[in-house]
C-alpha positions as a printed Julia matrix, in Angstrom:
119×3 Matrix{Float64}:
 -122.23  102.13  43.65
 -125.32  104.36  43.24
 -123.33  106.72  41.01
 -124.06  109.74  43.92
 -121.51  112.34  44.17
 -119.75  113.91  47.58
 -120.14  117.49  47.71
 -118.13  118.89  50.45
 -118.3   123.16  51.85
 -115.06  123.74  49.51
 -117.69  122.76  46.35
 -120.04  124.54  47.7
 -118.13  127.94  48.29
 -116.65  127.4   45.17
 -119.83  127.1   43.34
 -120.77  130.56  44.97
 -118.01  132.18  43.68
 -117.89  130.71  40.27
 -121.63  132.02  40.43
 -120.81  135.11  42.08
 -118.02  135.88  38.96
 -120.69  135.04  36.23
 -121.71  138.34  36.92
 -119.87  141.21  34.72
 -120.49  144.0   37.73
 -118.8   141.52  39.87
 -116.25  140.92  38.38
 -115.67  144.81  37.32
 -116.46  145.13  41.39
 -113.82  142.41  42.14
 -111.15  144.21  39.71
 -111.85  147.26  41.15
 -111.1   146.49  44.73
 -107.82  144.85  43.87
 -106.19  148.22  43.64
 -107.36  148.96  47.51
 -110.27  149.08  49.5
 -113.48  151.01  48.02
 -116.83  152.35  50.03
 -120.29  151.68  48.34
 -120.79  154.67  47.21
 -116.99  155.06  45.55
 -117.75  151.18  44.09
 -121.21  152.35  42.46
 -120.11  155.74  41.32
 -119.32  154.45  37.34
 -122.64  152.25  37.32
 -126.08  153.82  36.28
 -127.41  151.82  39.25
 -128.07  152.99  42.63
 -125.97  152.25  46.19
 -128.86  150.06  47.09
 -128.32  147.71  43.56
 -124.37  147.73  44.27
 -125.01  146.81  47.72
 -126.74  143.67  46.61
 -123.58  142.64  44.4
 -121.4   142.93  47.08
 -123.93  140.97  49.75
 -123.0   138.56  47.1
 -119.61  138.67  46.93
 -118.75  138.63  50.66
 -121.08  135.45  50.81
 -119.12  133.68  49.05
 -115.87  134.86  50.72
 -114.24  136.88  48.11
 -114.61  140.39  49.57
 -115.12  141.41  53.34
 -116.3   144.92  55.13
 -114.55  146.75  57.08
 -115.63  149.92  59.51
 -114.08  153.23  59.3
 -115.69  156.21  61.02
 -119.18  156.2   59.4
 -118.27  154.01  56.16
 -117.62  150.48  55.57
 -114.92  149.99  53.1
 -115.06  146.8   51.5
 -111.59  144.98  50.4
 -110.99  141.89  48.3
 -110.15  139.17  49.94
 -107.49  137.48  47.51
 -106.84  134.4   49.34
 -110.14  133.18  48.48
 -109.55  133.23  44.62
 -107.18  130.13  45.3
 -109.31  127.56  45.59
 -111.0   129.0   42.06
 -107.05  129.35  40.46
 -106.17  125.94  42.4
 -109.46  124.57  40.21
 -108.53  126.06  37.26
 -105.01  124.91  36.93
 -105.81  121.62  37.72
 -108.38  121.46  35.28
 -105.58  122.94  32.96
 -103.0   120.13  33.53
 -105.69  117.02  33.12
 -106.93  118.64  29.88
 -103.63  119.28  28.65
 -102.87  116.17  29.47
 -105.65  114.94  27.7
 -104.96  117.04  24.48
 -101.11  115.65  24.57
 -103.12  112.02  24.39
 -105.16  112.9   21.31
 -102.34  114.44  19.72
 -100.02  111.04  20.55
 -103.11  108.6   19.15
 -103.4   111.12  16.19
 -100.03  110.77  15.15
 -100.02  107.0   15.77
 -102.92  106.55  13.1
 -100.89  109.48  10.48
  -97.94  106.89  10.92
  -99.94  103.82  10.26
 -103.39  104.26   8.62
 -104.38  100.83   8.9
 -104.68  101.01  12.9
């Protein structure tokens, strides 16, 4: 075995939005629009940055699937799209039990050697 790993699209879009929430105005953006749809211009309004700058955060953001656009009259509301935060929490918590796992190991070996010092 040449040691090569698999990456499939899930990795990839997961990358992206592990990426895409390294950013702090993403992820303000991102907690924002989980109390309802925004516009640009409602999403920028507590930034020093222009529409144009905010615009660019959210190209990012709906790349990787986490928030879409909608059309309304002359404005495009943009709206989180929670469903794609599960593959990130469905990560997470499995990452969470192997650790843990893990940790309860340590802890078991640890007391093993407290027990018996000459192990």
């Amino acid at each position: 075995m040449n040691g090569a790993v698999t990456t499939t699209a899930g990795d990839e879009r997961l990358d992206a939005m592990f990426a895409a929430l390294a950013d702090r105005t993403r992820r303000d953006i991102v907690a924002r629009l989980a109390g309802g749809e925004a516009t640009v211009t409602e999403l920028a309004a507590p930034y020093g940055m222009s529409v144009q700058a905010v615009s660019q955060h959210l190209r990012v953001l709906e790349r990787c699937g986490l928030i879409s656009r909608g059309r309304h009259r002359q404005t495009r509301p943009c709206r989180l799209e929670p469903q794609a935060l599960e593959s990130a929490l469905s990560w997470i918590q499995e990452s969470r039990r192997v650790w843990a796992e893990r940790m309860d190991g340590l802890e078991a070996h640890l007391d093993r050697l407290r027990e018996d010092p000459q192990r």
